[in-house]
Structures are given as C-alpha cells and as structure tokens.
VEXRO-545880 format. One record per residue (C-alpha): x, y, z; residue in one letter. Coordinates in steps of 0.05 Angstrom, whole numbers, padded with zeros to 5 digits. Each point is the difference from the previous one (the first is absolute). Last residue first. Layout:
// residues N
+--------+--------+--------+---+
:      u :      v :      w : r :
+--------+--------+--------+---+
:      X :      Y :      Z : A :
...
+--------+--------+--------+---+
// end
This chain:
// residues 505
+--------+--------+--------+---+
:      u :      v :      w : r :
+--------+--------+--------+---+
:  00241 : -00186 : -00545 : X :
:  00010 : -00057 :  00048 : X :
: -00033 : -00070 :  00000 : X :
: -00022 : -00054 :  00041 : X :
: -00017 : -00072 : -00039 : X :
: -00025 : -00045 :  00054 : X :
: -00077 :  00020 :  00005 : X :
: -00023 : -00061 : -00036 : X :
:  00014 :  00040 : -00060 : X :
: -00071 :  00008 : -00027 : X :
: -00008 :  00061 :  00035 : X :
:  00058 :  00026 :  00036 : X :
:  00006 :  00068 : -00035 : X :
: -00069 :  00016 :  00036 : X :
:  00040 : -00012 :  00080 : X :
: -00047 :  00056 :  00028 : X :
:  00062 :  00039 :  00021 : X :
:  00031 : -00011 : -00066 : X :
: -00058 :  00037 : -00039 : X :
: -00010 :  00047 :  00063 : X :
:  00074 :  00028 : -00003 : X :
: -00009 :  00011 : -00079 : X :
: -00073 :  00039 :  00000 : X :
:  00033 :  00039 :  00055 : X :
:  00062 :  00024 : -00037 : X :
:  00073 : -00016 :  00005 : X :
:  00016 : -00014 : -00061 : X :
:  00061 :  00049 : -00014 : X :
:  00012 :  00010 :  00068 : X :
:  00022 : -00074 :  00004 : X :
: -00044 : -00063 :  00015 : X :
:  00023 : -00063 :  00030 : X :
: -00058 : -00051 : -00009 : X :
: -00018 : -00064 :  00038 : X :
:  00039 :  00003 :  00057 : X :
: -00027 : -00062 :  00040 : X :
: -00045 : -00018 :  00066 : X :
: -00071 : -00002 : -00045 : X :
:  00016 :  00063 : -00041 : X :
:  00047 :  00050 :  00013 : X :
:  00014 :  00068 : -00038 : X :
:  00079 :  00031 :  00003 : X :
: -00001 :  00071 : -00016 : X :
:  00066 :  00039 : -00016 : X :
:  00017 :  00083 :  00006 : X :
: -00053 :  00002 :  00050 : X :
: -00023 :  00072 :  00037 : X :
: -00068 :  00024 : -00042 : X :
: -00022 : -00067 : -00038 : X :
:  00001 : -00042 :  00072 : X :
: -00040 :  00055 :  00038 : X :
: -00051 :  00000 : -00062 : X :
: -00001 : -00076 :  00000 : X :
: -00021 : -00009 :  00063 : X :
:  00015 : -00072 :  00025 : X :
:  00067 :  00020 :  00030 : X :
:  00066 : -00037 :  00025 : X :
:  00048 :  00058 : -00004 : X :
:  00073 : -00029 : -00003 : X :
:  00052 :  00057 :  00008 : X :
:  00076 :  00015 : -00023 : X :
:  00033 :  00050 :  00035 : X :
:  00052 :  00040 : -00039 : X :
: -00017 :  00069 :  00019 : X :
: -00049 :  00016 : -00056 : X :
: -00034 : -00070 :  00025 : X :
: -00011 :  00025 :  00066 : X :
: -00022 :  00078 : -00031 : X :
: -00043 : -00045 : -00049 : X :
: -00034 : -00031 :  00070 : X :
: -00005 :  00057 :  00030 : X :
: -00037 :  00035 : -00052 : X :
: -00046 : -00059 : -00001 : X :
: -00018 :  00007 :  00076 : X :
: -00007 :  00076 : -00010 : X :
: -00056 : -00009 : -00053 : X :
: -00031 : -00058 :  00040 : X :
:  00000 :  00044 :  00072 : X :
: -00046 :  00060 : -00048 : X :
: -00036 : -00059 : -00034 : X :
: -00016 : -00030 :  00078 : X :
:  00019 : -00060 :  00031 : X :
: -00035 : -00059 :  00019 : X :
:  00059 : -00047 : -00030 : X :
:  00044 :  00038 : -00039 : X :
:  00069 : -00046 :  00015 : X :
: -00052 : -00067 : -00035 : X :
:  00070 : -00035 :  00012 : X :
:  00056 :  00046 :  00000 : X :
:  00070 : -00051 :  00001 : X :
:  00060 :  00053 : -00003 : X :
:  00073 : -00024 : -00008 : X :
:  00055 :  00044 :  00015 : X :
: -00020 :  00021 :  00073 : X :
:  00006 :  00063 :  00025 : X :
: -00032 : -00023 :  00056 : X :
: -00041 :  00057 :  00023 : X :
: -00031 : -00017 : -00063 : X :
: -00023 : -00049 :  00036 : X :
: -00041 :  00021 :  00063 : X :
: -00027 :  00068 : -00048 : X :
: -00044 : -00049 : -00039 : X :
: -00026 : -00028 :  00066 : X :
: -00004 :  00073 :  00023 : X :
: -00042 :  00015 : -00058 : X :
: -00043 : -00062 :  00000 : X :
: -00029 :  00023 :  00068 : X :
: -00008 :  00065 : -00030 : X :
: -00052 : -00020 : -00054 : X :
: -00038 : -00045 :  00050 : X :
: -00005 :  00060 :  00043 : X :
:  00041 :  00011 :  00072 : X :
: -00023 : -00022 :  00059 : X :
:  00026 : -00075 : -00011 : X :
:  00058 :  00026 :  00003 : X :
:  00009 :  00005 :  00078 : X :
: -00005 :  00073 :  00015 : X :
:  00090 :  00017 :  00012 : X :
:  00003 :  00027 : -00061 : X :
: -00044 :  00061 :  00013 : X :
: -00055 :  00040 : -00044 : X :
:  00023 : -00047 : -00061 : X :
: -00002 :  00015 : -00075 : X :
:  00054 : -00038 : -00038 : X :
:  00017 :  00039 : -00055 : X :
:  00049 : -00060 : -00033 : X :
:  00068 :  00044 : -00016 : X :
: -00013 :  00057 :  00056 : X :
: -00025 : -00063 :  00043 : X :
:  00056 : -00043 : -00004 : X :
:  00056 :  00053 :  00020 : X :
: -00044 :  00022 :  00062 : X :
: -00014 : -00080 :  00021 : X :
:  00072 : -00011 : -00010 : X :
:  00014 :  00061 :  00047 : X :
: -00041 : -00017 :  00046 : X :
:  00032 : -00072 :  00006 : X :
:  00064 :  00034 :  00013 : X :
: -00021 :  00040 :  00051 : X :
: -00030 : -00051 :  00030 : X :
:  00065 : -00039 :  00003 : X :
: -00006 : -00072 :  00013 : X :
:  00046 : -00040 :  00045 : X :
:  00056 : -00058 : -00005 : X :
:  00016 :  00022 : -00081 : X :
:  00002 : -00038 : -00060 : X :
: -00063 :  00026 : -00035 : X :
:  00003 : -00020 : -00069 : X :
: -00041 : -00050 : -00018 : X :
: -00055 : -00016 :  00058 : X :
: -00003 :  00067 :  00030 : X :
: -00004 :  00033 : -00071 : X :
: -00056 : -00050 : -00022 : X :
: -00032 :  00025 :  00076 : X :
:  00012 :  00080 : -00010 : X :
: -00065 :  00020 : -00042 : X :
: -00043 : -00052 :  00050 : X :
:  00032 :  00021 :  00060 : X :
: -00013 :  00083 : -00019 : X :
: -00080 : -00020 : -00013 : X :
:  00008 : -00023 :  00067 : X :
: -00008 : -00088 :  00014 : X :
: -00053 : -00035 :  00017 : X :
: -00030 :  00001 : -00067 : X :
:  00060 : -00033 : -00034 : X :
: -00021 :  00022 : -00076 : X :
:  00026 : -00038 : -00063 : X :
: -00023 : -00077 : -00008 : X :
: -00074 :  00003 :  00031 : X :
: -00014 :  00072 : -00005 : X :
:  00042 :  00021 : -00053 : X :
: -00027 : -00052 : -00048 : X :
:  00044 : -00001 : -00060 : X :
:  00075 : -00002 :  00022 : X :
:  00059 :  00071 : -00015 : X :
:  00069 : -00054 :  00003 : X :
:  00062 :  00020 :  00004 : X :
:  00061 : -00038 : -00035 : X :
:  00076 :  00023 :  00015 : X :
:  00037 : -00049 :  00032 : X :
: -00009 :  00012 :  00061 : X :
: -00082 : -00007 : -00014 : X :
:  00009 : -00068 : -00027 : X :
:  00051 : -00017 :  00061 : X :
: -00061 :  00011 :  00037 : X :
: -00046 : -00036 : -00031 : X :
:  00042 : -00058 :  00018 : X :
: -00025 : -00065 : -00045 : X :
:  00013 :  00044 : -00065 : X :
:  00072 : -00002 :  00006 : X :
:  00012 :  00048 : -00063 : X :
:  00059 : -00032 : -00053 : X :
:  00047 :  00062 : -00016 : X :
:  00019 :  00021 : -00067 : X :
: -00032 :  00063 :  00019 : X :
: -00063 : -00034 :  00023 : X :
: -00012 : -00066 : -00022 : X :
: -00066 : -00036 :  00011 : X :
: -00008 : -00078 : -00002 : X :
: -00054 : -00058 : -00012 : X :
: -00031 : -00052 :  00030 : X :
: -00057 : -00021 :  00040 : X :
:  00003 :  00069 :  00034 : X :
: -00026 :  00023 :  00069 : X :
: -00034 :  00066 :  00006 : X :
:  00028 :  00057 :  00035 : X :
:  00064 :  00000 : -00034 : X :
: -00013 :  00076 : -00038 : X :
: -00010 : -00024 : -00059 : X :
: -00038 : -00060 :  00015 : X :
: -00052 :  00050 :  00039 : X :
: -00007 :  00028 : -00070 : X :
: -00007 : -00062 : -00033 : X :
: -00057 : -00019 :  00054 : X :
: -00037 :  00058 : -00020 : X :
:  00013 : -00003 : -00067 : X :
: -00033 : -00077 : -00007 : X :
: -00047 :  00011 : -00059 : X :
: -00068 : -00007 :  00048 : X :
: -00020 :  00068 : -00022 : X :
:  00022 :  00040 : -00069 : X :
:  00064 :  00014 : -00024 : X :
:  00045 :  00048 :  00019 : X :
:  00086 :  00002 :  00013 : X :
:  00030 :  00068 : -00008 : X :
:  00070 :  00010 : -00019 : X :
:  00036 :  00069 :  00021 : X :
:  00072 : -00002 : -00019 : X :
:  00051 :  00045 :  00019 : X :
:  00050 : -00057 :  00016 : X :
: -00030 : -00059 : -00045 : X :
: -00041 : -00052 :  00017 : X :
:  00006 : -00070 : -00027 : X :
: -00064 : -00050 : -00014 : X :
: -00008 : -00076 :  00024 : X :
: -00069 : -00033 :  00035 : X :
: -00004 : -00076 : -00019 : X :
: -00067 : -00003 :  00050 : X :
: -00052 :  00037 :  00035 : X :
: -00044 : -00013 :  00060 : X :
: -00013 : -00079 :  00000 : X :
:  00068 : -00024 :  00010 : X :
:  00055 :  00067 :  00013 : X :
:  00038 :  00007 : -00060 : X :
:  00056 :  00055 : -00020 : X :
:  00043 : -00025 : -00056 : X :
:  00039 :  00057 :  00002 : X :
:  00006 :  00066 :  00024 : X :
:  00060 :  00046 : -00019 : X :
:  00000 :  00066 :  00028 : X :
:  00052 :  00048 : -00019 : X :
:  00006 :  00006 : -00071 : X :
:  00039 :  00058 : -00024 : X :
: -00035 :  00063 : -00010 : X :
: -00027 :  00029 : -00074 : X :
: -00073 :  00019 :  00030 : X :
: -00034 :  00056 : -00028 : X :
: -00023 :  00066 :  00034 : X :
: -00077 :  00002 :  00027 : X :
: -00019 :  00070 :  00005 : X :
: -00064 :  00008 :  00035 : X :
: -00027 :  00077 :  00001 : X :
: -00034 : -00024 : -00067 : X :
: -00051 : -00043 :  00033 : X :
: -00027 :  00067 :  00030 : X :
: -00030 :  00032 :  00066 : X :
: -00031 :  00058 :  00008 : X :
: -00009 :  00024 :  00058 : X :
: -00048 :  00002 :  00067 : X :
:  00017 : -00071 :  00016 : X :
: -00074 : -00025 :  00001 : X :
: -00030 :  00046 : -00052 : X :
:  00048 : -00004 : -00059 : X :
: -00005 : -00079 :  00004 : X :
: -00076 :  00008 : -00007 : X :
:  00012 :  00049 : -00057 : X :
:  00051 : -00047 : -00038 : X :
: -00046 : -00052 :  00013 : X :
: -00063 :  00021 : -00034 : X :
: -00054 :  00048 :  00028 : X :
: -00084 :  00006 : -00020 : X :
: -00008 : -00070 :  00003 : X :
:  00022 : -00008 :  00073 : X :
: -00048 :  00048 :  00020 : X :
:  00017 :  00046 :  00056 : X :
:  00026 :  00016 :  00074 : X :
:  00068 :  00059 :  00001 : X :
:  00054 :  00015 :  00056 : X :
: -00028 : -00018 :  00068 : X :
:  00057 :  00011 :  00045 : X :
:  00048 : -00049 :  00034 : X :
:  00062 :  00006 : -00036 : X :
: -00041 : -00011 : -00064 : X :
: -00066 : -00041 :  00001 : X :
: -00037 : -00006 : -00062 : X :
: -00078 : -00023 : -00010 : X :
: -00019 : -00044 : -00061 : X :
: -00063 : -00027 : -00034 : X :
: -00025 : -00050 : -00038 : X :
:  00055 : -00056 :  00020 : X :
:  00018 : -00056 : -00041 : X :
:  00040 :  00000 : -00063 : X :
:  00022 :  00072 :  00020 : X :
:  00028 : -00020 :  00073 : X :
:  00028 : -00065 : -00035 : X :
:  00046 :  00032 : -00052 : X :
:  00017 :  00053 :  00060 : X :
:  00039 : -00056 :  00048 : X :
:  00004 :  00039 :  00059 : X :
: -00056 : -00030 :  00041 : X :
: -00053 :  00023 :  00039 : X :
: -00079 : -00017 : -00011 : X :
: -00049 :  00018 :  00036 : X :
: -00065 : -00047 : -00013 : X :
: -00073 :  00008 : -00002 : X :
: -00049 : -00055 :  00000 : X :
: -00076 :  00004 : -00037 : X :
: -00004 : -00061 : -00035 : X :
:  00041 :  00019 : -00061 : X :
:  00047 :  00025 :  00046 : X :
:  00019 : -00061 :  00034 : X :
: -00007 : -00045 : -00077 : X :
:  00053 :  00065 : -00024 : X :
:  00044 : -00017 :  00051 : X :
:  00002 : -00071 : -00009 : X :
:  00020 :  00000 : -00069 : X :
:  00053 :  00045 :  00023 : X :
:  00024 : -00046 :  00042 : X :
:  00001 : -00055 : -00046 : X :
:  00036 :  00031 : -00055 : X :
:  00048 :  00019 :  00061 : X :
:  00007 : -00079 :  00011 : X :
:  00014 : -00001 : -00077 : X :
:  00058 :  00053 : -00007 : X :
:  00029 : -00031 :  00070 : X :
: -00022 :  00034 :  00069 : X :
:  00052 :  00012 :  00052 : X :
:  00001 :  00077 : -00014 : X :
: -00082 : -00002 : -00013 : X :
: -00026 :  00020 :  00059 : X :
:  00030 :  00066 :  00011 : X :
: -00037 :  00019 :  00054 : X :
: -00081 : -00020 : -00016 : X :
: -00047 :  00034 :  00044 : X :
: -00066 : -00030 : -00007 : X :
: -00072 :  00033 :  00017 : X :
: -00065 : -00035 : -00002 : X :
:  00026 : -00063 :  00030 : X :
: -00047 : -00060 :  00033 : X :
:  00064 : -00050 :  00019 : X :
:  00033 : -00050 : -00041 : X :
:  00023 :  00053 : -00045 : X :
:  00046 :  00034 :  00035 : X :
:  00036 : -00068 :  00019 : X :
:  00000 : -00020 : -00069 : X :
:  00049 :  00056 : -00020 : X :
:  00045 : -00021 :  00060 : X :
:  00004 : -00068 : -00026 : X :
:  00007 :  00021 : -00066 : X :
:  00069 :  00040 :  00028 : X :
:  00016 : -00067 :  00027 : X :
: -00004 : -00035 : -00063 : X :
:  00050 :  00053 : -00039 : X :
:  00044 : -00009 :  00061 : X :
:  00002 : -00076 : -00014 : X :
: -00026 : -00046 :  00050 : X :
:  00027 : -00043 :  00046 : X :
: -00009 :  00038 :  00063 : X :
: -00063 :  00016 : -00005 : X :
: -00015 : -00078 :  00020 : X :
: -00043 : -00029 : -00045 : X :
: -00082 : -00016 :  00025 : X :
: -00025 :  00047 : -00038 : X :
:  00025 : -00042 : -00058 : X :
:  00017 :  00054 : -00054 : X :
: -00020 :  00000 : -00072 : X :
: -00015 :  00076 : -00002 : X :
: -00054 :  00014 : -00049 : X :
: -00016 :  00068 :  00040 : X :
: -00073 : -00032 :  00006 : X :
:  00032 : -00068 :  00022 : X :
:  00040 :  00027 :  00051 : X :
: -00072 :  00031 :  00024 : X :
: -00034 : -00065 : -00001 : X :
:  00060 : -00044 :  00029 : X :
:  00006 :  00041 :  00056 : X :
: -00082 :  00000 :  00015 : X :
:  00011 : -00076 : -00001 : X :
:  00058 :  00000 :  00055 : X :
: -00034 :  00047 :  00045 : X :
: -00054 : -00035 : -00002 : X :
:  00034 : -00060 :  00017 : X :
:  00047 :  00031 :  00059 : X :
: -00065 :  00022 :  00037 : X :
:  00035 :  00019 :  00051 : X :
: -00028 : -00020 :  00066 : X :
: -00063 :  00031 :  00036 : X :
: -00040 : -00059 :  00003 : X :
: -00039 :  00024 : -00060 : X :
:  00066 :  00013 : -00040 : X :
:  00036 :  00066 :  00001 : X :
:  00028 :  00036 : -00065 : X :
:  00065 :  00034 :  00008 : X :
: -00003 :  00078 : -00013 : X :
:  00075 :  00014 :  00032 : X :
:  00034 : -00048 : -00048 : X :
: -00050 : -00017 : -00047 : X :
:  00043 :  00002 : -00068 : X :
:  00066 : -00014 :  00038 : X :
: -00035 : -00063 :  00029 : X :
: -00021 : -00032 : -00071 : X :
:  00073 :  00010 : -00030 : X :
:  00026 : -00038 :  00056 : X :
:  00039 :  00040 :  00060 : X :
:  00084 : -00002 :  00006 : X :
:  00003 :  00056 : -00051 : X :
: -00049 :  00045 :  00034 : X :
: -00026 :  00043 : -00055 : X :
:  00013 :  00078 : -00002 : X :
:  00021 :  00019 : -00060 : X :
:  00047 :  00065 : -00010 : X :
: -00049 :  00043 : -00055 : X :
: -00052 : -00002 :  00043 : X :
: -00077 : -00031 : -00025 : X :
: -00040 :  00038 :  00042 : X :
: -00081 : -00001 :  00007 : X :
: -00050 :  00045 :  00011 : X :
: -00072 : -00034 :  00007 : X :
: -00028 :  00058 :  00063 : X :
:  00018 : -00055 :  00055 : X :
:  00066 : -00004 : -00030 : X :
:  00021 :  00065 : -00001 : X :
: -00039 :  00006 :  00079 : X :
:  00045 : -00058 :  00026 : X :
:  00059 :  00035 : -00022 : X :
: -00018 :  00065 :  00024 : X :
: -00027 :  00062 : -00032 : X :
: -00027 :  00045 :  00054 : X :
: -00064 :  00048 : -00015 : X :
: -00023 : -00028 : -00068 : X :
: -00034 :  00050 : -00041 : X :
: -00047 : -00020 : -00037 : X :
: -00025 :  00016 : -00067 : X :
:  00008 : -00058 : -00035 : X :
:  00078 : -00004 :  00040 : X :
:  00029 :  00055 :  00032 : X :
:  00069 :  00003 :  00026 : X :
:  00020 :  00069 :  00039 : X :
:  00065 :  00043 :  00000 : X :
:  00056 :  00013 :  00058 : X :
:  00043 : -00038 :  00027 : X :
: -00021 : -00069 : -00030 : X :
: -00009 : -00061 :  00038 : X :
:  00046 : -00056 : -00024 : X :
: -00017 : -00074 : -00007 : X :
: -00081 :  00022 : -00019 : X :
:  00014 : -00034 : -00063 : X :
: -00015 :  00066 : -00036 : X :
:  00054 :  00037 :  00050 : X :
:  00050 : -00053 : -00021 : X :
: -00026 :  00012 : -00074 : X :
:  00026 :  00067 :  00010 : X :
:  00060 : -00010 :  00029 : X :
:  00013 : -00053 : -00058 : X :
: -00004 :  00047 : -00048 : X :
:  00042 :  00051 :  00034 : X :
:  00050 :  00027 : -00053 : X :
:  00049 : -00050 :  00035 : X :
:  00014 : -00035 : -00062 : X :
: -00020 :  00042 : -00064 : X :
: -00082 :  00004 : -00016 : X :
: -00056 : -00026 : -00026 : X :
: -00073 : -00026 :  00026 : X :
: -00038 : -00034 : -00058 : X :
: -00072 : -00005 :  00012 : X :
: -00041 : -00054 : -00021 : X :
: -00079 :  00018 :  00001 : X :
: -00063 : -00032 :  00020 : X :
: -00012 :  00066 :  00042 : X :
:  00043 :  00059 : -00001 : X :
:  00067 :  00000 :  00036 : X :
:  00017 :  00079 :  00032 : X :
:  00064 :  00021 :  00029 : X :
:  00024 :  00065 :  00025 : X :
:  00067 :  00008 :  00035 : X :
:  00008 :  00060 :  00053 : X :
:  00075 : -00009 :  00011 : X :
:  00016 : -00080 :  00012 : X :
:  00073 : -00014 :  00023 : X :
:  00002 :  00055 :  00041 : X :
:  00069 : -00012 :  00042 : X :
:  00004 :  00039 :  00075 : X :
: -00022 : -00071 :  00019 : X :
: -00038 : -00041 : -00035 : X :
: -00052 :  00055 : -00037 : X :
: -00048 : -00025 : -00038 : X :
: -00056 :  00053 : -00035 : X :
: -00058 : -00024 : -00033 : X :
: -00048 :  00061 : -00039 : X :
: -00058 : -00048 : -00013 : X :
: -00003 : -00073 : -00022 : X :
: -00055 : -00016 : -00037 : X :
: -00017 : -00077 : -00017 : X :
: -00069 : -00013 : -00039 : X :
: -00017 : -00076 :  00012 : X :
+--------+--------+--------+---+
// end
C-alpha cells in the first residue's frame, strides 16, 4: 500500500491542531512518525483511521483517492490501529477481545466459538504469546495485553498498521519479538506507522521518518542519513543537551528507612535507606517484583512482613491515606488503569490527590482548583484547550502530565515515580528530569522505578538492580553503567551459587 496524505488541516474549534500536514508511507516500508505530545500525531492517524474527518486535505491510497475515510472504510481498505491506550474488554476472554465486532458465525447462524478459539491460538502463537485464549483479560499483565492488541491487527487481512507506542508495556524480549514481527509484515509486503518516543528503537527499526511539530509538517527522510541528536533537534525545535542536567550530591540525613520488605511470591527481604535529597532508582529486568514493591511503598499492596520509617516515624501502610499525610506521593505505571479517572475533568483528576489529602474544607473552590491547574502547568507544560474536556481528550503524553502535576501538588516529602516517562516525549522527559533534581535540590528525596538505563544514569545518585523478588546489587555513580545494571539484572553473579549469595559493589 502507498499512503499520501495531502495538505490536512484540523481545526476543533477556533484551535488548528493540524495546519496543511503532508504525509506519505511507501510500500513494504516502516515508517517512523515523530513528534512532542500534542504535535498532532494522533490527529492524524485519527483522520487515517477514518475516526476524524479532516478539515481540509485529501487521503489517497495506490493512486486513489478515497472520498470519506470512515472507520469501516480503514478497515475495509487493510488499515489497522494498534492505540497507544488499549482497548480490550477486561471482563471478555482473550479469544472474544480478538473478534469482538468481526465474530465468526456457525452454519446455524451461532458463533462459531471453536473457530474462533483455534484461529486465537494460531495467531497468539505467531506472536509467541503463551496465552490461553480462553483467559480472562483481566488477569493478564499489561505487557500481555498490549500483545493482545498487537495480535488483534494481525488476525485480520492488513496492508497497513498503525502502531502507537506499542512497545511502552513491552519487556526488552517481548519488543525483540515485536520487531521480529515487523520485519516478517514487511517482508511480505505490509506497511507499518510507527510512533513512539523511544529514539533507540525508531533507528533500530524504522526506514524512514516524518516530523510533526506543533502541528506542521517539519522535515520526512532517511533514518540512516540523521542520528539522534538531529532527530531530537527536530521535534522540540532546540537543542537539547545532557549537560543542561546538573545533578548536586547527596550528604542528607536518612529519612526513609525500609526494611525487611516481603510480600510472598512478588519480592522478598527488601531493606535500603533514603536520604533527604536523594534520588535512588530501582531497575531490573521483568518479572523481578518492582511493581509490586512500589505499590508496597506506598501501602497499596499488603505486606507479609516488614516495616517503613519515615522521619523516625513508623508509616501505617494499611491506610493509604495516612501514607499520603504523612508525606509519601506516589506517580503509578499504567495511567490508564491505575492513574486516570476518565469520568472525571482534566481539572478533577489534577485536584483529586489534593481533595483526598489536604482538602479540609465543606465546598470546593474553582478558583482555587484553577489556580493549581495554572501553577502545575507552567512547571509540567500541560497542553489543554479547556480543563473542564474530560481527560481522556487530551494525549497520552499530557494525561501523564496532570497525573505528575496531582502530586507534586502535594508537596510531599517522599516521591515514588514508577515508569514517571511513560508515553512521553524527549522534550516532556528533559523537563521531567529537571524537575526531579529541582525536588531533590530542595530536599525531596525520590524513588524512580525505571527499566531504561539512560533515564536511570541521567537523574540517580544510587541504583538498586533486582533479580527474582530481591536486591541483588546496589550500585553507586561510580559503577553505574549499563553493562553493570544488566549483569545483576540477569542474575549472572548467581551462577553456581544456588542463587543465595546477593552482593553489592
């Protein structure tokens, strides 16, 4: 499929969120669509989908130009999208999320619930996903789920795929697995857009690139012929270097004690201090139990044993909110499922943590919610044509800004970021990392759970790798380094030890 995409204008509203965009995707090829949040990627791959009709502009595909793009007509013509926010039905199997809306009809006119169930099986099994189709969505890991939606696209004839940040769930091996898959889809003929903000994997995979920038075309090219300075250059429109982050050192007091954290069959024996100032990350590769560590943190997941002393002060971790009273906030992974209340204003969802914590009056003030938006979004950027849209309206990237924004509305002592750069862009990183030294410059003290070791290496002063539910290395600036993280993370200083003897350099 050749893909052109001629002149496209948006407007909603007096806003023009798209301003005469050209886009072309050439055939058997994977294309790499870049740009900040709310530069208008996803308004354009709206219009693609046939979710949003464009202004003005036309859509011409092998030569013809298609009329009126609707949903039905993207997917009649082999497009495909794989969004960034998944959209399974939790309470539905595996099996029924991958036909819902194209189920397959017996004979007799009833659903043909065993073809369905075989056809499942063969396309899980092409992704090498070890799924039952017939488990509940419900259960499965985020990671899984994404998979899911991957092997949705592919169940169906596709000649086109639009892939939205797929890989922010993904571990190191499921992406591995993705891209694997990508180049078998173009191989035989498929091309794919794909968007994501994570450059190492736009150059390891994509042939060419387009960039958006505040809604305007800004340059299309060869992958090969830029690196990632340039590319960076490109999407915020300056330059931006490692060197602008000054990271002071830490000589603060302790002020988190955790000890002997454990929490059967997730993680176990868990004990480190944190010092005022201090910003300790905590990596390590999938399946190591940080997720349910940091939820431990923060007393949303129940202990087998173990304590945590703030300030010389033992934390009730059965009442989250005595945890936040007392000084802990709490960025989670997954906005969409643990972070965002969709019902609710993008001005509800920055104010709720504040509600919950601090709020100790009979009414709310509007005009004190507006102002804690306006505060929040001169330090964050937040881009938002009105806070009152609910917030699922807004981008991925800006969703996680006001989420960010909820706490450190706080003030709180204690900061718990897990995977805080989640489908956000280099520009939004950069800032989120200043903000994070500018906490710790002010005495915070903040626990970044990360897998990225490039995030980790710019903003920690301490690293603490996991392996198999235990610390398993505690690594200073002064061997910090990638080749180190990945050498505990991978457990390779537990061979021939019976994988009891944990050490610390």
């Amino acid at each position: 499929m050749i893909l052109e995409m001629k002149g496209i204008t948006k407007y909603f509203g007096p806003v023009k969120a798209l301003d005469d965009v050209n886009f072309t995707v050439g055939d058997s090829e994977i294309h790499g669509l870049l740009g900040e949040n709310g530069a208008g990627k996803s308004t354009l791959m709206n219009i693609l989908g046939g979710a949003l009709q464009p202004t003005e502009g036309q859509i011409v595909i092998d030569g013809q130009v298609i009329e009126e793009m609707t949903i039905h007509r993207s997917n009649e013509l082999g497009i495909r999208f794989i969004h960034q926010e998944l959209n399974l039905v939790n309470d539905l199997m595996v099996y029924e999320n991958l036909f819902l809306g194209q189920e397959i009809n017996n004979r007799a006119g009833f659903l043909d619930r065993k073809q369905m169930i075989a056809r499942s099986r063969e396309v899980l099994s092409r992704i090498k996903l070890d799924i039952n189709p017939l488990e509940l969505v419900d259960n499965l890991e985020p990671s899984r789920k994404q998979l899911v939606e991957i092997a949705k696209a592919l169940l169906y004839e596709s000649k086109l795929i639009i892939m939205d940040e797929p890989t922010t769930s993904l571990t190191n091996k499921e992406v591995d697995i993705l891209f694997d898959i990508m180049r078998s889809l173009k191989a035989h003929g498929l091309s794919i857009i794909f968007i994501s903000h994570k450059m190492p994997e736009l150059f390891t995979i994509c042939d060419k690139y387009t960039v958006l920038r505040d809604g305007r075309f800004i340059e299309s090219g060869y992958f090969k012929d830029i690196d990632e300075q340039k590319a960076t250059n490109m999407l915020v429109g300056r330059s931006i270097v490692d060197s602008q982050l000054v990271k002071e050192d830490v000589r603060g007091e302790v002020v988190l004690s955790v000890q002997n954290l454990t929490c059967k069959g997730h993680f176990e024996g868990i004990s480190f201090d944190l010092q005022r100032g201090e910003v300790l990350a905590i990596t390590g590769l999938h399946g190591d139990g940080r997720g349910e560590l940091s939820e431990a943190l923060f007393g949303a997941r129940r202990l087998d044993a173990g304590t945590i002393v703030l300030n010389g002060t033992k934390l009730n971790l059965h009442n989250i909110r005595q945890v936040m009273k007392a000084g802990v906030g709490m960025v989670p992974r997954n906005r969409k499922e643990r972070s965002i209340i969709k019902d609710l204003s993008i001005l509800n969802n920055l104010s709720i943590a504040y509600f919950i914590s601090k709020h100790d009056k009979v009414f709310i003030s509007r005009r004190e919610e507006l102002e804690r938006f306006k505060r929040n979004q001169k330090v964050t950027n937040i881009r938002v044509n009105d806070v009152d849209d609910y917030i699922t309206s807004l981008s991925g990237g800006n969703q996680q800004k006001v989420i960010v924004s909820r706490w450190l509305e706080l003030d709180s002592d204690i900061y718990i970021l897990d995977n805080p750069t989640q489908g956000i862009d280099v520009g939004a990183k950069f800032e989120i990392y200043k903000l994070i030294n500018e906490l710790a410059r002010r005495g915070k003290s903040v626990v970044i759970f990360s897998s990225e070791f490039p995030e980790i290496y710019k903003i920690a002063d301490r690293c603490l790798v996991m392996y198999e539910g235990r610390i398993n290395a505690e690594l200073d600036r002064d061997h910090l380094t990638e080749v180190n993280v990945m050498y505990y993370a991978t457990g390779s200083n537990m061979e021939g030890i019976n994988g009891k003897n944990h050490q610390s350099v």
